[in-house]
N, C-alpha and C positions, 0 to 999 in steps of 0.2 A: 327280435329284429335288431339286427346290427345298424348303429349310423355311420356312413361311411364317413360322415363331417368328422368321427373322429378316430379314422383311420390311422394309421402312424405305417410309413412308407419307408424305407430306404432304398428309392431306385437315386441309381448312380446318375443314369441321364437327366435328374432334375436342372435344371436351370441356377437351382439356389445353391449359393455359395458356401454354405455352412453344409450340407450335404454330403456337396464333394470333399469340404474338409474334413469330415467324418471317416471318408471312404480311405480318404491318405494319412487316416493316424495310424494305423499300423505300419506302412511305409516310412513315414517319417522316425517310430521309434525304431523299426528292424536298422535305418540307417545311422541313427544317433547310436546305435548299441555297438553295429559291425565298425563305427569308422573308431568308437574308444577301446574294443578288443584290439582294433589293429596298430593303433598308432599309441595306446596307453602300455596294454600288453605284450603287444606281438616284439614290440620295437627295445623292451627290456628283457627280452629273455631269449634263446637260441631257442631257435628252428629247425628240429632235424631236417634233412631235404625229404620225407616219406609225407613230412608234414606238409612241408612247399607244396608238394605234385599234389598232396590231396584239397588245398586252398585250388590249385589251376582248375581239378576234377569237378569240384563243386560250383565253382562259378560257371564252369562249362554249361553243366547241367541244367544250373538254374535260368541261364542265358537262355537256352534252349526252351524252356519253359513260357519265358516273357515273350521271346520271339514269338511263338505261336498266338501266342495272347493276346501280340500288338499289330505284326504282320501276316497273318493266316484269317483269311477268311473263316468263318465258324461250318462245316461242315460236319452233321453226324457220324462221318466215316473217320474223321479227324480226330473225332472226343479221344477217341483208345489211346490213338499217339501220344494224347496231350496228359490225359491218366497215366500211360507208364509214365512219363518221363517227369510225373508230379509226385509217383509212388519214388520214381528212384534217385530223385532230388534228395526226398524226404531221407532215404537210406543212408544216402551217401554223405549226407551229413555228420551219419552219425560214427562212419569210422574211425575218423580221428581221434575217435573218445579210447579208445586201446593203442592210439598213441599217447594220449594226454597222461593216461594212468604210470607209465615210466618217467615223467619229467616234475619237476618242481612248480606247478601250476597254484595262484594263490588263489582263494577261494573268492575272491571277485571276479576271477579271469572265468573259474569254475561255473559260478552264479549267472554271470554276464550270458556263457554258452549256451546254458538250460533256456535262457530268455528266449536268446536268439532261437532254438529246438524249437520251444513252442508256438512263435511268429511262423517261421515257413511256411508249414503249413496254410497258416490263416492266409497269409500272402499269398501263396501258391493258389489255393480254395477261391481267395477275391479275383487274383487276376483269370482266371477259369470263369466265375458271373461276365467279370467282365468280357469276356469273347463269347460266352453263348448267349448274351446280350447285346451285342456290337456297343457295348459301350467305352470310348476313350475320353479319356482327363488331358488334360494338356501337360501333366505333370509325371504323365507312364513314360515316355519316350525319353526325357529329360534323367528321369531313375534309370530305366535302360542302359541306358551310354554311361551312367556312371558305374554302374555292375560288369560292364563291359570291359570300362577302362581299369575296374580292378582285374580282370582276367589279365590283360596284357601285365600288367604291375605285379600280380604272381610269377606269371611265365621268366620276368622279367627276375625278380627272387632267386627262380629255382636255377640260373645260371651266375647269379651271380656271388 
């Protein structure tokens, strides 16, 4: 017989504060890793423009992803949509990497990537719980708009 006194739970709608911070350690490091690729590495070395379009394309995608997760009601007819477009986040990450192999990339820029590869997903997978749970944190929205505001900040790259 199990005792549930000592059950060990991770629902995200707990009340308790260490919980939810649990839930936002992945977020917190996928953003401490994306902001030092960008501004440690991106900002020392040239950028083909295949590479620009493909930073707009991924943020697109992934934007697309959060959206659902933050403003979409959870709907079973829904899941599919929200599947492809978590399958083809995952993908389309990973094209640049047959850009990367023609350019002088240092093996922290390299390291750093794989990180962020293996986050996505998780990120993608939590914020998925989190819609077929109706559960929000006060801290998805706030992420949102800064994933957002790098969309426009690529676009903004690939013309300038």
């Amino acid at each position: 017989m199990i005792n549930n006194e000592f059950k060990i739970t991770l629902n995200p709608s707990s009340n308790n504060k260490i919980r939810q911070f649990y839930w936002a350690i992945p977020f917190i490091i996928q953003a401490i890793l994306f902001l030092t690729d960008e501004f440690c590495y991106h900002r020392n070395r040239f950028i083909p423009l295949l590479e620009k379009w493909g930073h707009v394309l991924d943020t697109l995608v992934f934007l697309i992803c959060i959206y659902y997760a933050l403003y979409k009601d959870y709907l079973k007819r829904r899941e599919w949509k929200y599947i492809f477009w978590f399958v083809l986040s995952c993908l389309v990450v990973l094209k640049e990497e047959s850009i990367h192999y023609m350019l002088p990339i240092s093996l922290g820029e390299q390291w750093l990537h794989s990180a962020l590869f293996v986050l996505h997903p998780i990120l993608l997978g939590s914020l998925g719980y989190f819609w077929v749970t109706s559960q929000k944190f006060i801290w998805l929205k706030p992420w949102f708009y800064g994933v957002g505001f790098f969309l426009f900040y690529y676009i903004a790259q690939v013309f300038l």
